[in-house]
C-alpha positions as CSV (number, residue, x, y, z in Angstrom):
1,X,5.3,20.7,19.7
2,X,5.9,19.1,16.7
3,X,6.7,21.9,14.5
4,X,9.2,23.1,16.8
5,X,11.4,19.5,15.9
6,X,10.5,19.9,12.4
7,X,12.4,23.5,11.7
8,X,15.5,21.2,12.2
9,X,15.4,17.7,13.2
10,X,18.1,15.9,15.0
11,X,19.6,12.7,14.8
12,X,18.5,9.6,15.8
13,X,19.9,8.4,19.5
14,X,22.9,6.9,19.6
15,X,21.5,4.7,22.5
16,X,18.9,3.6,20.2
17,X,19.8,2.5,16.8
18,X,21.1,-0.8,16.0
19,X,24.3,1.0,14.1
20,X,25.7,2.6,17.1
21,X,25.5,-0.9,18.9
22,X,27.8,-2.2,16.3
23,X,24.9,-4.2,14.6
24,X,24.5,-4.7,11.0
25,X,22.0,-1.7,9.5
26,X,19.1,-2.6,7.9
27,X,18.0,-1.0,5.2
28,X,15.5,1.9,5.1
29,X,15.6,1.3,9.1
30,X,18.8,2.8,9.9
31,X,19.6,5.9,8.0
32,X,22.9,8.3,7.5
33,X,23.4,10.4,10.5
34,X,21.5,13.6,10.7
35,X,20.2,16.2,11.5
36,X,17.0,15.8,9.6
37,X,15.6,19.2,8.1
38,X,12.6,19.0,7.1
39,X,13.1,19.3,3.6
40,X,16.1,16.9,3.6
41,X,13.6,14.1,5.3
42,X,11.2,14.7,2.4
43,X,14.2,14.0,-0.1
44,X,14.9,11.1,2.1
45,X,11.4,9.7,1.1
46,X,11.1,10.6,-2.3
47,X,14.5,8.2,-2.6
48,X,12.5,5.4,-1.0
49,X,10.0,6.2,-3.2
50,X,12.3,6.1,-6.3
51,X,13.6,2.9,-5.2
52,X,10.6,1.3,-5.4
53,X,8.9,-0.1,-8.2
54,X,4.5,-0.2,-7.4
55,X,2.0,-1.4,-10.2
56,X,-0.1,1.3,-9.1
57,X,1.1,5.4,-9.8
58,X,2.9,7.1,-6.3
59,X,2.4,10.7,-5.7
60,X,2.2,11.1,-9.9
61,X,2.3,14.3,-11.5
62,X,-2.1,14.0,-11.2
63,X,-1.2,15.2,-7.8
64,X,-1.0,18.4,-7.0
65,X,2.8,19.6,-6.1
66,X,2.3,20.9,-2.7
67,X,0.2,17.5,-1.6
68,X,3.2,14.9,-3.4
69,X,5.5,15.6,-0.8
70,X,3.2,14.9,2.0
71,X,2.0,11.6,-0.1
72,X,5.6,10.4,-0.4
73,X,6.0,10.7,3.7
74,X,2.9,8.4,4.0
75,X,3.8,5.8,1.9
76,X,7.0,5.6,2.7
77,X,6.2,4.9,6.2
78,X,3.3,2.5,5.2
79,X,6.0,0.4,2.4
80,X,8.8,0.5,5.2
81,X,7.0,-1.0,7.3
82,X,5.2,-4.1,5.4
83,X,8.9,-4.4,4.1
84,X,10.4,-5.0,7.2
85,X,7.2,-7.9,7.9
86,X,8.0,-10.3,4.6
87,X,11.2,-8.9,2.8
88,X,14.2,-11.5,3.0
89,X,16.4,-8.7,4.3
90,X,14.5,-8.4,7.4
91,X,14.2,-12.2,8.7
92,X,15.5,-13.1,11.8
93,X,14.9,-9.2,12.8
94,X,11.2,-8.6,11.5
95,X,9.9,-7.5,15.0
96,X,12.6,-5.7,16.3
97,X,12.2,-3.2,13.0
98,X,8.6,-3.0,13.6
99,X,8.8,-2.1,17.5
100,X,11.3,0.4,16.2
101,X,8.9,1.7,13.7
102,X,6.1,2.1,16.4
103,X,8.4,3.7,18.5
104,X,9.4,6.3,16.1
105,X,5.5,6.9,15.3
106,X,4.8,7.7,19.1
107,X,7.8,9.9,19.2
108,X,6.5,11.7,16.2
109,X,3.0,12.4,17.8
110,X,4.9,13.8,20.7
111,X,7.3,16.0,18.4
112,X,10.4,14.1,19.5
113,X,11.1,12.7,15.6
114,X,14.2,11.2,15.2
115,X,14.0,8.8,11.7
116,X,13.7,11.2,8.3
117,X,10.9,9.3,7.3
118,X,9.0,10.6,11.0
119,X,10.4,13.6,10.4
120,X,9.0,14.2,7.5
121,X,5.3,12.5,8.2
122,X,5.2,14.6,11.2
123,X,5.2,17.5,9.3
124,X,2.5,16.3,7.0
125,X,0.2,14.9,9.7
126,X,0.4,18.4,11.4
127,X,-0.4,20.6,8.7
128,X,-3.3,18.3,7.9
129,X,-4.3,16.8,10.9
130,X,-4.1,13.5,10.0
131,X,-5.3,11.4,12.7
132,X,-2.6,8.8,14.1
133,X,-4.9,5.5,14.5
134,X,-5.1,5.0,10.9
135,X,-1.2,4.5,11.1
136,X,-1.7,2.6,14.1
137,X,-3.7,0.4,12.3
138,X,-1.3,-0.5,9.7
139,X,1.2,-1.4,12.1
140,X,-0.9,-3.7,13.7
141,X,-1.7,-5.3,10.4
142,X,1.5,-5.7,9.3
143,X,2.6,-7.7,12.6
144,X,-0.7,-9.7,12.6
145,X,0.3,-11.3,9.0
146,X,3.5,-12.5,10.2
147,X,1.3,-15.1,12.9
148,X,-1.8,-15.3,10.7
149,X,-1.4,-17.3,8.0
150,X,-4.8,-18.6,7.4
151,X,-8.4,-16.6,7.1
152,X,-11.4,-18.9,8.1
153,X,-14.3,-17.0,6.6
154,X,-14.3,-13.9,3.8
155,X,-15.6,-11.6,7.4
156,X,-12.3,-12.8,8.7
157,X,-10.4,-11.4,5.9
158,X,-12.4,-8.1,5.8
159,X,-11.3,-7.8,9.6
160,X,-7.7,-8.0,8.2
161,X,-8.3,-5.5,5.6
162,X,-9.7,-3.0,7.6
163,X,-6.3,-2.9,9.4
164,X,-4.1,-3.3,6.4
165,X,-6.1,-1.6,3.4
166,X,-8.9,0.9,5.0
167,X,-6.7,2.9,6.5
168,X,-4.7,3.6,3.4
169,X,-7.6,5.4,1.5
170,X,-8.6,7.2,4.7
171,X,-5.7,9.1,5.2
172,X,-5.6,9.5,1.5
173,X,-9.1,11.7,1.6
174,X,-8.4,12.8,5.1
175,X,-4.6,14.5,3.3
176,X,-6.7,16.2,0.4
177,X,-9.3,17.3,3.1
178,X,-12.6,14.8,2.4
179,X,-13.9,14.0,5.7
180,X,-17.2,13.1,4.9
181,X,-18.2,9.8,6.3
182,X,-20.1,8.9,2.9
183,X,-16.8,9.4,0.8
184,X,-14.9,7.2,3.7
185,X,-17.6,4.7,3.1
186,X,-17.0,4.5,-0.7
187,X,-12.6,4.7,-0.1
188,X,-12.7,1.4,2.3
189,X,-14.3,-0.4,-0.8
190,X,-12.0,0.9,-3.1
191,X,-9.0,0.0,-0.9
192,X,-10.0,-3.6,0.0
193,X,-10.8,-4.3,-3.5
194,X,-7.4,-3.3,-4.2
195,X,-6.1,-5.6,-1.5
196,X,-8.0,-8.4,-2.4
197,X,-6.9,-7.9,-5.9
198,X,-2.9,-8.3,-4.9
199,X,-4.0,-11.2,-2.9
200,X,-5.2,-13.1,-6.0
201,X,-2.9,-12.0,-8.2
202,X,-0.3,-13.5,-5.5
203,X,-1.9,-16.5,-4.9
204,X,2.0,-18.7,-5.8
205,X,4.2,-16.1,-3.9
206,X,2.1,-16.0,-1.3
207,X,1.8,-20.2,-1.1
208,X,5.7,-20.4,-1.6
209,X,6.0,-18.3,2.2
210,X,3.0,-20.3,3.5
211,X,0.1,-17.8,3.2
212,X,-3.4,-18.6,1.9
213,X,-5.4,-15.7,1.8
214,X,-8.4,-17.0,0.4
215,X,-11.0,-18.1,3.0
216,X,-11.2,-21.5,3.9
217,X,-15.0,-21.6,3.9
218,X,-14.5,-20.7,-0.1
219,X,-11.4,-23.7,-0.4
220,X,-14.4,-26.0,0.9
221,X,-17.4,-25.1,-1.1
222,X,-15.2,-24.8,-4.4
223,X,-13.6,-28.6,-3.3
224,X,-10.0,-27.0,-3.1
225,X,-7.5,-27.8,-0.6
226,X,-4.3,-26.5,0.9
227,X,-2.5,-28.8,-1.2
228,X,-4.1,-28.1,-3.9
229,X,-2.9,-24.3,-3.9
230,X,0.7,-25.2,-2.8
231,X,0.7,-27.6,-6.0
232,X,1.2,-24.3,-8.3
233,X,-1.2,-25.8,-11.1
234,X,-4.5,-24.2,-12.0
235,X,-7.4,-27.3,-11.8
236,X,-10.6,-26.7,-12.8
237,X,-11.6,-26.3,-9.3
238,X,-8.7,-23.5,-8.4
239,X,-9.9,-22.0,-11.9
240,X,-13.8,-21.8,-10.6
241,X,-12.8,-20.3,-7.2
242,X,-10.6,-17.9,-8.5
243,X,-13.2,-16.5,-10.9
244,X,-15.8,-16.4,-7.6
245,X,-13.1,-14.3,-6.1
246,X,-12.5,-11.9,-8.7
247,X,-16.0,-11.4,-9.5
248,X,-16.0,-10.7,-5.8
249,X,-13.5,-7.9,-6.3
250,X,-15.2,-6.7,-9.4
251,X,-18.1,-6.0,-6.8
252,X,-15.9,-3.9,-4.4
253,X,-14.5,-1.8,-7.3
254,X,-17.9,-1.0,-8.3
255,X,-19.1,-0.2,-5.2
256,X,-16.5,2.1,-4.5
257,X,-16.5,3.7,-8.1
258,X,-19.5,6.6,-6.9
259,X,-16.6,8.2,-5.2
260,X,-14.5,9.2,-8.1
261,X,-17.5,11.2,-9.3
262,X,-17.5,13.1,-5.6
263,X,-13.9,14.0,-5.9
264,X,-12.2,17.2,-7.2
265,X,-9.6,16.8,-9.6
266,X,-6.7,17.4,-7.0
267,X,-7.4,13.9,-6.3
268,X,-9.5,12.0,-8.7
269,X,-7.6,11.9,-11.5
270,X,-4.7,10.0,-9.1
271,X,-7.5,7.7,-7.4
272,X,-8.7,7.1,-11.0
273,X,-5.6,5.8,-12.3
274,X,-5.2,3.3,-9.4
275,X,-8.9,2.3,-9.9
276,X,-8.2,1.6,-13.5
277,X,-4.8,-0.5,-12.7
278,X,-6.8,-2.3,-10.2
279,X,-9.6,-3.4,-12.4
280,X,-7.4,-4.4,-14.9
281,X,-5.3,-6.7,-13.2
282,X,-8.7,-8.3,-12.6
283,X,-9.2,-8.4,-16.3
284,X,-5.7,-10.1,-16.4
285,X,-6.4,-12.8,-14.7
286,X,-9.9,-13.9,-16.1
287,X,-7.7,-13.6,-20.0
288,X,-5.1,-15.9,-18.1
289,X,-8.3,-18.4,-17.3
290,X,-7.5,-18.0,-14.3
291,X,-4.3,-19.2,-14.3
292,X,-2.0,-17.2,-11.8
293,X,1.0,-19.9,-11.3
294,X,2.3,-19.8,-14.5
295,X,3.3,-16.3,-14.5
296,X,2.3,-13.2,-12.4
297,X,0.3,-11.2,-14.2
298,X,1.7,-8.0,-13.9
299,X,1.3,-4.7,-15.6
300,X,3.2,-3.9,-18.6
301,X,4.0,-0.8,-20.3
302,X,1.4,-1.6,-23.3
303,X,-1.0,-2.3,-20.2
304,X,-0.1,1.3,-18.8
305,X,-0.5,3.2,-22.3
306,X,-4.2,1.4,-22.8
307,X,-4.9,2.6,-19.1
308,X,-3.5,6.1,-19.5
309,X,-6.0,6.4,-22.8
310,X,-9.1,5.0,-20.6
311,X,-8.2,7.3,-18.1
312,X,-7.4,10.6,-20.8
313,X,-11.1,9.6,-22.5
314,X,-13.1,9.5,-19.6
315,X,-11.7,12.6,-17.7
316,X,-11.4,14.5,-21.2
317,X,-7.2,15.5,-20.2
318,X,-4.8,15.8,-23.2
319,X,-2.7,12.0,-24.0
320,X,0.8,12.0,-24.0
321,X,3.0,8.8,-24.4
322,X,6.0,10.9,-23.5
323,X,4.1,12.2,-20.4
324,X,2.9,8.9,-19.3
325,X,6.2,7.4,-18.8
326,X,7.3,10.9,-16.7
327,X,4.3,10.3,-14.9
328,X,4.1,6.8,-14.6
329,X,7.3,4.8,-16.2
């Protein structure tokens, strides 16, 4: 049923979308008129992809070309939709894009796509039977962080990040065809570690909207307190629970790391990359002391050349400056 929408998609309804009521569009939400090919939807998400800037390498040139398409669908329906949860040009209208979101995934599962974005991930969850939940699951996540603000315990969290980051790295393996439960084991450490490592990294942006996503139980024993972390400056104690937490994170990365060895190079060299970026930013902050107010401690493009080499040493492929800013700029 699906494919039979995808040889020419149509429009969205008229009754439906916010535009045709004479609201004010939102962006990525509410796109040109269609019809939606399939192969214009997949241009629509390579734009979204183009216009947005990630630490970590997107459907690269690592990729295979007949799998980037299909990766671009995926994250631009995962992006979209934590977007429309905490960017400024959502507020006020947060759940409304959401409901609209879900809406649009449950009319792609039943081959009535309407949004290029569905359109397009419609195509790429039939051709490789991607299963919906994991989507489902990151819609739930993404409307569970806009009520909870606060994780009690580091279990509580890990309940969180099996919504918001597990299902990320399963439908990863699951689009270059792993689907053994050992590798999935190995991809949900991988993918909270990387979750956890955006959380600390964050630790001031997140303050400034009111979320503290390191567990209370760890604010107590390290003698931190709310206050404390809203107070942007890095004490002694902040400093000491901040290492705990990246050496925490360190622990994830490695347990995850067996599965880069267990991966062909369609995907490994990709997965790689965003280990490496991952583990630096780690390495980052404990240079920084610790310190994540002053500045976020991003990755720069010295910090991408020195990855690129780590990454060219250990999987023995040729180094190119000029490649890596094609690949990754």
């Amino acid at each position: 049923m699906i494919r039979q929408v995808l040889k020419g998609g149509r429009a969205p309804d008229a009754g439906r979308s916010d535009v045709a009521r004479g609201g004010k569009p939102m962006p990525w939400l509410d796109p040109p008129a269609g019809p939606w090919t399939t192969e214009r939807a997949y241009a629509y998400c390579e734009d979204f992809v183009q216009a947005h800037h990630e630490i970590y390498p997107v459907a690269s040139r690592f990729v295979p070309a007949e799998k980037r398409r299909h990766l671009m669908a995926i994250y631009a329906f995962a992006r979209s939709a934590d977007d429309f949860a905490d960017e400024p040009a959502y507020e006020g209208r947060r759940n409304e894009a959401l409901a609209r979101w879900e809406d649009e995934l449950n009319r792609a599962a039943h081959g009535e796509a309407t949004h290029p974005v569905f359109v397009a991930l419609a195509d790429t969850v039939e051709r490789h039977d991607l299963p919906i939940p994991p989507f489902e699951d990151l819609l739930s996540s993404y409307r569970a962080d806009m009520d909870v603000r606060r994780y009690a315990t580091f279990n509580a969290l890990r309940s969180y990040t099996a919504r918001s980051a597990e299902p990320v790295g399963r439908l990863l393996l699951a689009l270059f065809g792993y689907r053994q439960p050992e590798l999935v084991r190995y991809a949900d450490e991988i993918s909270t570690a990387l979750q956890l490592t955006n959380f600390w990294q964050d630790v001031a942006k997140d303050a400034a909207r009111d979320h503290i996503y390191l567990p209370a139980e760890d604010l107590h024993f390290f003698g931190v307190s709310e206050p404390d972390i809203k107070a942007l400056k890095p004490t002694k104690a902040i400093r000491d629970l901040l290492r705990y937490q990246v050496a925490r994170t360190r622990a994830l990365y490695e347990r995850g790391r067996p599965l880069l060895g267990m991966l062909d190079n369609d995907l490994k060299l990709e997965l790689g990359l965003i280990w490496l970026v991952g583990t630096t930013i780690l390495e980052k902050i404990e240079s920084a002391d610790y310190d994540v107010f002053t500045q976020r401690l991003a990755i720069g493009r010295r910090d991408k050349a020195l990855i690129m080499a780590k990454a060219a040493k250990h999987w023995a492929t040729h180094f190119d400056l000029d490649a890596l800013k094609r690949i990754w700029p």
